[in-house]
C-alpha positions in Angstrom: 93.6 110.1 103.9 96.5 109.3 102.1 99.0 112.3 102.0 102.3 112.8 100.0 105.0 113.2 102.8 105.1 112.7 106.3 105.2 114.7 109.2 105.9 112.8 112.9 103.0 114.8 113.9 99.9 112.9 112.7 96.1 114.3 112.6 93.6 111.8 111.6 92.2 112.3 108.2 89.6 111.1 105.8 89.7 114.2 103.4 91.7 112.1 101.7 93.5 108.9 103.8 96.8 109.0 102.1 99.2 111.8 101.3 102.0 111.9 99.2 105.8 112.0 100.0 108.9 111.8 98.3 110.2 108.5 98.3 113.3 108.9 100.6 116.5 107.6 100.3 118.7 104.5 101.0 122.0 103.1 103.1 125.5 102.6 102.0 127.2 99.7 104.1 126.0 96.0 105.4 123.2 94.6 103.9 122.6 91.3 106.6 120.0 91.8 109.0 121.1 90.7 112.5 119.2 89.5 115.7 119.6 92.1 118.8 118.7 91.7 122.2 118.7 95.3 123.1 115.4 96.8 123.3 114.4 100.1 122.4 113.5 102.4 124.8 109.5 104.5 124.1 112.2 107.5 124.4 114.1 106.3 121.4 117.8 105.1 121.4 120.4 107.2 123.2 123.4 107.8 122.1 125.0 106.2 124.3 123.8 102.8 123.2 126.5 101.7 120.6 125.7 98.1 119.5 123.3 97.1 116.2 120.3 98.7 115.7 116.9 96.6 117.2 114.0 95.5 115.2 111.1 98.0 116.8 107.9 96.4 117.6 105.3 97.0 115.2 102.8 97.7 117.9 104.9 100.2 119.7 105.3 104.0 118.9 108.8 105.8 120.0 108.2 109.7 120.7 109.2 109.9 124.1 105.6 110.0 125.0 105.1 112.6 128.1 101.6 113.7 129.9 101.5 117.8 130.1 102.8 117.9 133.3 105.9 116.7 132.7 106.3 118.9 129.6 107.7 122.6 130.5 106.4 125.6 129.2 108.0 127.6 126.9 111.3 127.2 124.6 111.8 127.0 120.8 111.6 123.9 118.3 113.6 124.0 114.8 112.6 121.6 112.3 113.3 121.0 108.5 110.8 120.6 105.9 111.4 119.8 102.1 108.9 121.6 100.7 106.6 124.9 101.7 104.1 125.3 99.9 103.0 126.9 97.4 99.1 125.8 97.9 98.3 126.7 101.6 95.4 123.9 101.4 95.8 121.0 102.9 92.0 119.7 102.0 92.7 120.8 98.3 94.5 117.9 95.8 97.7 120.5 95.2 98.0 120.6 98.8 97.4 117.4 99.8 101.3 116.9 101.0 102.6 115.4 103.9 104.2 118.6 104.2 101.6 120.6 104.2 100.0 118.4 106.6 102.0 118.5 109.0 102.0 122.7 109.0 98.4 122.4 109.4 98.6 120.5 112.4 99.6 123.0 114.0 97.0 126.1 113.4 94.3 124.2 111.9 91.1 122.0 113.2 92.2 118.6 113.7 87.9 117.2 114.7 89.0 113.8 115.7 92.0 112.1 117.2 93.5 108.5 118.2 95.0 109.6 121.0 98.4 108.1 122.1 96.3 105.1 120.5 99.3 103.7 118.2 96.5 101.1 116.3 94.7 104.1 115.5 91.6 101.5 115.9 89.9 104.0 118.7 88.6 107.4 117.1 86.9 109.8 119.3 86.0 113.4 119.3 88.5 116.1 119.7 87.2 117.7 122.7 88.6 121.3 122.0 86.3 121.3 118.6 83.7 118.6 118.8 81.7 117.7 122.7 80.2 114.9 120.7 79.8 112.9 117.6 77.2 110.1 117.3 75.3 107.8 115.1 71.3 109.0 115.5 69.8 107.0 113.5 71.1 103.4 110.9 68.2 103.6 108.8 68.6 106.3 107.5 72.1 106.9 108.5 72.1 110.3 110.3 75.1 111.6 112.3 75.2 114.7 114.6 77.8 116.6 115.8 77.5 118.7 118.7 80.5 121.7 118.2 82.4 123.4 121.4 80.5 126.3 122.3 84.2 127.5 122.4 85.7 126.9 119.4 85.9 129.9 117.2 88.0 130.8 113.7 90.5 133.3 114.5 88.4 136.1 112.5 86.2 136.0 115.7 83.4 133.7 113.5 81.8 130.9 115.4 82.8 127.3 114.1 79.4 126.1 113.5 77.2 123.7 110.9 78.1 125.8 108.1 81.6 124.6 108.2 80.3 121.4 108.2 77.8 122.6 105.1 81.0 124.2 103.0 83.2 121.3 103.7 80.4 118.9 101.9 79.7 121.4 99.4 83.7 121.4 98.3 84.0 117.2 98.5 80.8 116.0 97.7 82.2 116.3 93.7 78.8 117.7 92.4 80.9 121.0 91.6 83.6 120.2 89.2 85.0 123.3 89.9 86.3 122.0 93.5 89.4 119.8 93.4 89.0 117.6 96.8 92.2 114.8 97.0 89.1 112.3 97.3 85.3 112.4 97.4 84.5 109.3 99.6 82.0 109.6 102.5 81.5 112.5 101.2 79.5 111.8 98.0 77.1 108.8 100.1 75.7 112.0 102.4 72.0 114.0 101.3 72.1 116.6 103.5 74.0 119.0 106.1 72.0 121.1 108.2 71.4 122.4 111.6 70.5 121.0 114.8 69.0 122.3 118.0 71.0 125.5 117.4 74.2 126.8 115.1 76.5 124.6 116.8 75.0 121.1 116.3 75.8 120.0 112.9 73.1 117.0 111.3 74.5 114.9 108.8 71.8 112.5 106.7 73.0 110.0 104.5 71.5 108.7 101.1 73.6 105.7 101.7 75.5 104.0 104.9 78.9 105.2 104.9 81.5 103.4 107.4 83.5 104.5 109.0 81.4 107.3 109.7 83.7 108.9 112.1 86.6 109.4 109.2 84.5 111.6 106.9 84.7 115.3 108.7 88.3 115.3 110.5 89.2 118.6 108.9 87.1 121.8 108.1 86.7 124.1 104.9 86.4 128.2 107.0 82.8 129.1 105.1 84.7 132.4 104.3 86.5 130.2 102.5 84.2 128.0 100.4 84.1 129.4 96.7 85.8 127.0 94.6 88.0 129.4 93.4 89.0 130.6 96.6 89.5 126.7 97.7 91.4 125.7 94.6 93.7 128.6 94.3 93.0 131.4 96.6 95.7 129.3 99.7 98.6 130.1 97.0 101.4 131.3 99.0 99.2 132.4 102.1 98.3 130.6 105.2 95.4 132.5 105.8 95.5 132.7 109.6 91.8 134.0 109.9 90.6 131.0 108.6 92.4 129.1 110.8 91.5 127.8 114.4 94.7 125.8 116.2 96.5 126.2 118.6 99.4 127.8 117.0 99.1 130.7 114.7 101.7 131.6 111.6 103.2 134.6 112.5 105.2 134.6 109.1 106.0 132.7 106.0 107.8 132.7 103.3 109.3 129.6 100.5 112.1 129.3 102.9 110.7 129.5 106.1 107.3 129.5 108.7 107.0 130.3 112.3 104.2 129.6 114.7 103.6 131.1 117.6 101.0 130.2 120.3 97.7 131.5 119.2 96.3 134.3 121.7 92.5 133.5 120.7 93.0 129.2 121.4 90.7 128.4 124.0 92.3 124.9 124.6 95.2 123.5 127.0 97.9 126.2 126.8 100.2 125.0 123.8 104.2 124.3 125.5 106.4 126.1 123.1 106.7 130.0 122.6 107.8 129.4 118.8 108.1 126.3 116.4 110.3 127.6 113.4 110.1 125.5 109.6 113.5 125.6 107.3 113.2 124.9 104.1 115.9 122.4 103.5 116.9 119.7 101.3 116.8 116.1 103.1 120.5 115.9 102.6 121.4 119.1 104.2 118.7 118.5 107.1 121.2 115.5 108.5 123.9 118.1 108.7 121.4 121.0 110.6 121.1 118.4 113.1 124.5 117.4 113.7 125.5 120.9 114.5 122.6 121.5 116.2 120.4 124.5 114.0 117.7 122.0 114.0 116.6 119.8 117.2 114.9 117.2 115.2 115.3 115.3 111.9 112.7 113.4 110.0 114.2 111.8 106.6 116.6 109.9 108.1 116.8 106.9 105.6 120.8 106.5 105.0 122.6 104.0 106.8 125.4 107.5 107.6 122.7 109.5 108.4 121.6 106.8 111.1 125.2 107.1 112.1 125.2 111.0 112.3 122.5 110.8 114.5 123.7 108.7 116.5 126.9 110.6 116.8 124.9 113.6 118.2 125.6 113.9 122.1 122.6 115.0 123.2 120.2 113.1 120.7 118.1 109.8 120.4 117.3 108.1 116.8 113.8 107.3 117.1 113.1 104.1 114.8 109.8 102.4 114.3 107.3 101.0 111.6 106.1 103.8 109.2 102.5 104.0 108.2 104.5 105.0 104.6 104.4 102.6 101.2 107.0 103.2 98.6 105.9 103.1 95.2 106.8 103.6 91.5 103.8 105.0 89.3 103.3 105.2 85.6 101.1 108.0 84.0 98.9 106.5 81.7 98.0 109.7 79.9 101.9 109.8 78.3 102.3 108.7 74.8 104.6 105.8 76.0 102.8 104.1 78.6 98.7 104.4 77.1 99.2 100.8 75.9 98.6 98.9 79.6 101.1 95.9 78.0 104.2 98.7 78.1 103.1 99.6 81.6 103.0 95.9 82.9 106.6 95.3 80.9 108.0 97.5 82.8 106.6 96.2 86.1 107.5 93.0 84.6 111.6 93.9 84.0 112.0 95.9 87.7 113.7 93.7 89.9 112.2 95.2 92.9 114.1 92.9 95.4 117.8 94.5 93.8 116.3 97.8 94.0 115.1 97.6 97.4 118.6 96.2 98.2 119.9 99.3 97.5 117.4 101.5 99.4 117.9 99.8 102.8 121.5 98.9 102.2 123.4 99.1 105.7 119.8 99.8 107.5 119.9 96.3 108.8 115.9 96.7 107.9 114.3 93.6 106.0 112.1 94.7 103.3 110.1 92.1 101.4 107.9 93.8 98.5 104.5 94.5 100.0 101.4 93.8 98.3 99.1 96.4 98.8 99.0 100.6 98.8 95.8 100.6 101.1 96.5 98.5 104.4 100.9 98.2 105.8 101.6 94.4 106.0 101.4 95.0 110.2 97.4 95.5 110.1 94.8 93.1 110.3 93.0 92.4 106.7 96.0 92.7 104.6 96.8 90.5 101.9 99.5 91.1 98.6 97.3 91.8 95.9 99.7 92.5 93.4 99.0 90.3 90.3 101.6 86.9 90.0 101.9 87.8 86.2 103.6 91.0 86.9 106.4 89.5 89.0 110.1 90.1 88.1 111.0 88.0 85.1 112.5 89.7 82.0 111.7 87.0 79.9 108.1 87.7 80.3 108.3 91.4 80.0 110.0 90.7 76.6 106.8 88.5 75.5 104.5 91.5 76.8 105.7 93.6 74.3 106.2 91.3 71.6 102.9 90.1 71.7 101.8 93.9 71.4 103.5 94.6 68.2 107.1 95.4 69.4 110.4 94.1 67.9 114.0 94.2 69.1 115.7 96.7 67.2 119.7 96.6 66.2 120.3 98.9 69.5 118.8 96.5 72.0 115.9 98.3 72.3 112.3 98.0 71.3 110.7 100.0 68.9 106.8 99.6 67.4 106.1 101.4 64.0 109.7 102.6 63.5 109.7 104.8 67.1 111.9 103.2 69.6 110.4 102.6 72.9 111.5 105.3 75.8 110.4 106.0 78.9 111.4 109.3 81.5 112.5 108.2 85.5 112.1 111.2 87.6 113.4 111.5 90.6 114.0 114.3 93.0 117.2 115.8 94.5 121.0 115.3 94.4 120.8 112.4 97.5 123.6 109.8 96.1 120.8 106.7 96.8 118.8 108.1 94.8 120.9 108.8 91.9 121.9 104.9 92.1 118.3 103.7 92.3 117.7 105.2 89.0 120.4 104.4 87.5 119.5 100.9 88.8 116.3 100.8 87.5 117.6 102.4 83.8 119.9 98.8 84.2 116.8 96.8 84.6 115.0 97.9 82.0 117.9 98.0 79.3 118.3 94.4 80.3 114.8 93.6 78.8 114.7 96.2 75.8 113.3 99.1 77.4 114.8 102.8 76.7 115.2 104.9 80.2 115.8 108.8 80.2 116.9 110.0 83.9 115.0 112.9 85.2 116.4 114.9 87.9 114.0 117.7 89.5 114.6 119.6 92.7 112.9 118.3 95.9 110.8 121.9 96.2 109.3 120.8 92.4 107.7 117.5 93.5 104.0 118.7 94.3 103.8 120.4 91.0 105.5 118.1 89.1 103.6 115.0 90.4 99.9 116.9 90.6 100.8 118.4 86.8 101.6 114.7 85.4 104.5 116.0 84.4 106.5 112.4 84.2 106.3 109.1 83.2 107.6 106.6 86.2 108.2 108.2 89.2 109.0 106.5 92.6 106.9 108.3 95.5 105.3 107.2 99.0 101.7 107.5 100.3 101.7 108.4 103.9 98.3 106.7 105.5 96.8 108.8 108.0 94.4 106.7 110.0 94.8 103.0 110.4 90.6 102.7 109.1 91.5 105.5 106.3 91.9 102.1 103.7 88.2 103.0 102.8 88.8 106.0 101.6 92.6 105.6 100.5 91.0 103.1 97.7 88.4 105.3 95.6 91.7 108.1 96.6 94.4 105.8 94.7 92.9 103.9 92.1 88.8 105.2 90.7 89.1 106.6 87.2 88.5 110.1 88.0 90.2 110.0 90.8 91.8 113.4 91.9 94.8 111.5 93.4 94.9 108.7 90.6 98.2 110.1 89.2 98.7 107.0 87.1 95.3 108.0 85.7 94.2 104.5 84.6 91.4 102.6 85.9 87.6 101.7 84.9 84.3 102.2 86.2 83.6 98.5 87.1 86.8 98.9 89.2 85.3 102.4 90.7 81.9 100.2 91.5 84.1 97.6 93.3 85.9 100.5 95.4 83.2 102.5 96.7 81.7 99.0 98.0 83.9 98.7 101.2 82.4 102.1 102.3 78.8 100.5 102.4 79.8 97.8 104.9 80.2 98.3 108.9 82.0 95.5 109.7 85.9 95.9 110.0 86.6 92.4 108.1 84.2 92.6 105.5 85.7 96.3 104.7 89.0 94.8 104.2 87.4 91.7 102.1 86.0 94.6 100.0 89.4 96.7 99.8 91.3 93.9 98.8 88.9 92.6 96.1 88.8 95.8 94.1 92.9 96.5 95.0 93.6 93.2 93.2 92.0 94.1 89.9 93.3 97.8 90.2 97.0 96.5 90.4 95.9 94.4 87.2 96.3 98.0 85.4 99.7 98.2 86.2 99.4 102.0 86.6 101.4 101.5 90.1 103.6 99.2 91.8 103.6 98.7 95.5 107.6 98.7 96.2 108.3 98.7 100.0 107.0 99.8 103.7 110.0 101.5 105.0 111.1 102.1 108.3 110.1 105.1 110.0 113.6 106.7 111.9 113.3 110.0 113.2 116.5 111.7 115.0 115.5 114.2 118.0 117.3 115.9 120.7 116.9 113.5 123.7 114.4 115.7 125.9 112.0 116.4 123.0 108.4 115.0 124.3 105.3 113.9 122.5 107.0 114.0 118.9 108.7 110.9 116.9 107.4 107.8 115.7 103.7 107.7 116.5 102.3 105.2 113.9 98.7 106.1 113.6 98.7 108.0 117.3 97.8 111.6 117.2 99.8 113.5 119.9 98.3 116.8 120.5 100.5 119.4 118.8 100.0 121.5 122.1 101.4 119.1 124.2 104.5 119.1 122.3 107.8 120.6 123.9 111.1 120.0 126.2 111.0 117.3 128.9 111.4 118.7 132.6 
């Protein structure tokens, strides 16, 4: 799945592989990147440590990992969140959020997990929902799933194949009326029925499907399953009886959620008595943790927040490779960017290397431009498929949109037909980086004729502003949630009808080319596929691959099992204070 913020708690997902985020902010002091011999510590880096900040290791995760035992039962963890809300559900495409993934990780079925696997390369059953999960049969492709005799949703209901049956029903994308972030997996299977009895689940397949094991991670509560119930019937409400976690919500509000250890989990006793949400913006979240109303921060991204952090007595800044890519996407549906020559103009005149400069400045962090939104330059199969003609040259971008009818007006400007050619930047919140990165990127494009209106929206209006379309560039991040979700991420990003395609461009010969990775079993041959149909997507310009930013979370110094994990699922039970 790819999801639209982060959360240091990460469930494997295939409902859709990517979520999205707010792209975060940037540094304020030394830009050179400097060798250091000190090595960071699984724990993160103590305060205490004052020299230059270390490059992580890209096959490393830093969350103070800690086996139960050495966990202690009971206390309190404060965090900060950006946004709550409003749509409750996760599986749906309005709340398909980081954020609100990482609430549901916490009261919600989470099938399959990586484990403290940090590759993410090893998925296996959750044991507390699923005993088993195997391939029956290759020709045809039939799956079964053998469900805990335990697990039940907290309405007293028996998990069982109709969950399994509901969740198909609501992503297969027969019934328009559903709004799943991505149909993939989900579309290639003929049936879902019952086994040998209500809690084995057989899954038949019209097609071969790989990777198998990433299509049901998450669960649609039958109770739940009416498309209007799925699309809208999570707004503002949890819905704890259609939950089954470990943690329960024992109240919520735009401002604020609790969990509390759920009386009817029949797993490993969860650690903490209480994990508390604030709503906060990502500036003021830097300040909760300095004074200590929070215990953990997770938008680090400033060079002085990296400093506050560090400053904090009794805390550890937690820095690794994120699983996140930056982008900047254009909706095709607005007046100003239908014609695909504006679109690659403007990828044309964005100096991506200056604006990047200015996002990592002081975060001693090198950040070449990636290539790709599917697969982070640290996993096996990428490649850059962004196309050579859209590279930064303002000369060119100039000859784009000359050769499509527009001429340099008297202001400096473009204009086709007598209308001059403007263009909207949103961005979100009052965070100084990100004022200067659009006024940055308004200076790029007046360099090469190209009219930029600024945009500011409050961080608590980017769901609704991005899943409405309401803007014309935009810089976001996809958050991958499995290290084999590329599959799935693909058909998410970039097919036509798409319900995450929020540049909403593409063609069906480039939807053909997507779904083809799915049909293969073998790893290499997947990413072959990936990367084929990624390079002729990118060729629409309806999104720019910017940068893979670091990953620097700050945490109080005995907080266990919760950082940067990478593609590592630590159990959300298992979470707590150190002994």
């Amino acid at each position: 799945m790819k999801t639209r913020k982060s959360g240091v708690l990460a469930a494997v997902s295939a409902a859709a592989a990517v979520a999205m985020l707010l792209s975060a902010c940037g540094g304020s002091s030394s830009e050179s990147k400097t060798k250091v011999d000190y090595v960071e510590p699984s724990s993160g880096i103590p305060s205490s440590y004052k020299g230059e900040l270390p490059t992580p290791s890209a096959t490393k995760g830093y969350y103070n990992q800690q086996s139960r035992d050495n966990v202690k039962d009971g206390g309190t963890l404060n965090l900060a969140i950006s946004e709550i809300g409003p749509n409750w559900n996760y599986l749906s495409t309005d709340g398909n959020t980081g954020y609100m993934s990482s609430l549901w990780q916490w009261y919600q079925p989470n099938l399959v997990t990586a484990g403290n696997d940090v590759s993410g390369a090893k998925i296996s059953a959750n044991k507390d929902y699923l005993t088993d999960m195997k391939l029956v049969s290759k020709d045809p492709m039939v799956v079964q799933y053998d469900i805990n005799p335990k697990a039940n949703w907290n309405d007293g209901k028996p998990i069982d194949w109709t969950a399994f049956k509901a969740t198909w029903v609501a992503y297969n994308g027969k019934d328009q009326a559903y709004n799943p972030p991505s149909t993939d997996g989900f579309d290639s299977i003929a049936s879902v029925e019952q086994g040998a009895n209500a809690k084995q689940v057989i899954v038949k397949y019209a097609k071969p499907y790989y990777p198998w094991q990433l299509v049901f991670t998450s669960l649609v509560n039958p109770e739940a399953g009416d498309a209007k119930t799925f699309t809208s019937g999570w707004v503002n409400n949890p819905h704890n009886e259609w939950a089954a976690g470990p943690y329960v919500v024992s109240s919520s509000s735009d401002s604020q959620v609790t969990f509390t250890p759920n009386p009817k989990w029949w797993g490993n006793k969860p650690k903490l008595d209480k994990v508390v949400y604030k709503q906060m913006a990502s500036t003021a979240e830097i300040n909760a943790f300095e004074n200590g109303e929070i215990d953990a921060a997770d938008d680090v991204s400033t060079a002085d927040q990296v400093k506050t952090v560090r400053s904090v007595a009794d805390g550890t800044l937690r820095m690794g490779y994120s699983t996140k890519t930056r982008v900047m996407q254009y909706n095709g549906k607005s007046e100003a960017l239908k014609d695909v020559n504006v679109r690659k103009a403007l990828t044309q005149a964005f100096d991506v290397a200056t604006y990047n400069k200015v996002q990592f400045k002081g975060l001693n962090w090198e950040a070449p431009q990636p290539g790709s939104e599917l697969l982070s330059p640290f996993q096996k199969g990428y490649e850059n498929n962004r196309p050579a003609e859209g590279n930064f040259n303002v000369a060119n971008a100039k000859k784009t949109l000359e050769s499509a009818g527009y001429k340099m007006g008297s202001d400096g400007y473009y204009a086709k037909g007598g209308k001059t050619l403007e263009v909207s930047f949103t961005y979100f919140g009052t965070d100084a980086t990100q004022q200067a990165l659009a006024g940055a990127y308004q200076a790029m494009m007046k360099s090469a004729g190209i009219k930029v209106k600024i945009v500011n929206q409050s961080e608590s209006k980017f769901s609704k502003t991005v899943s409405s379309g309401d803007y014309q560039v935009l810089p976001m991040a996809w958050q991958a949630t499995s290290a084999l979700g590329f599959v799935t991420a693909g058909p998410q990003l970039y097919t036509s009808d798409g319900a995450s395609n929020f540049t909403f461009v593409g063609s069906k010969e480039i939807d053909a080319m997507l779904k083809k990775a799915g049909s293969l079993s073998d790893y290499d041959e997947q990413t072959k596929a990936a990367n084929a149909a990624e390079k002729e997507a990118l060729k629409l310009y309806g999104t720019i691959p910017v940068s893979t930013p670091p990953s620097f979370v700050g945490a109080k110094k005995n907080l266990a099992n919760y950082g940067v994990t990478l593609f590592a699922n630590p159990a959300p039970e298992d979470v707590g204070w150190q002994k």
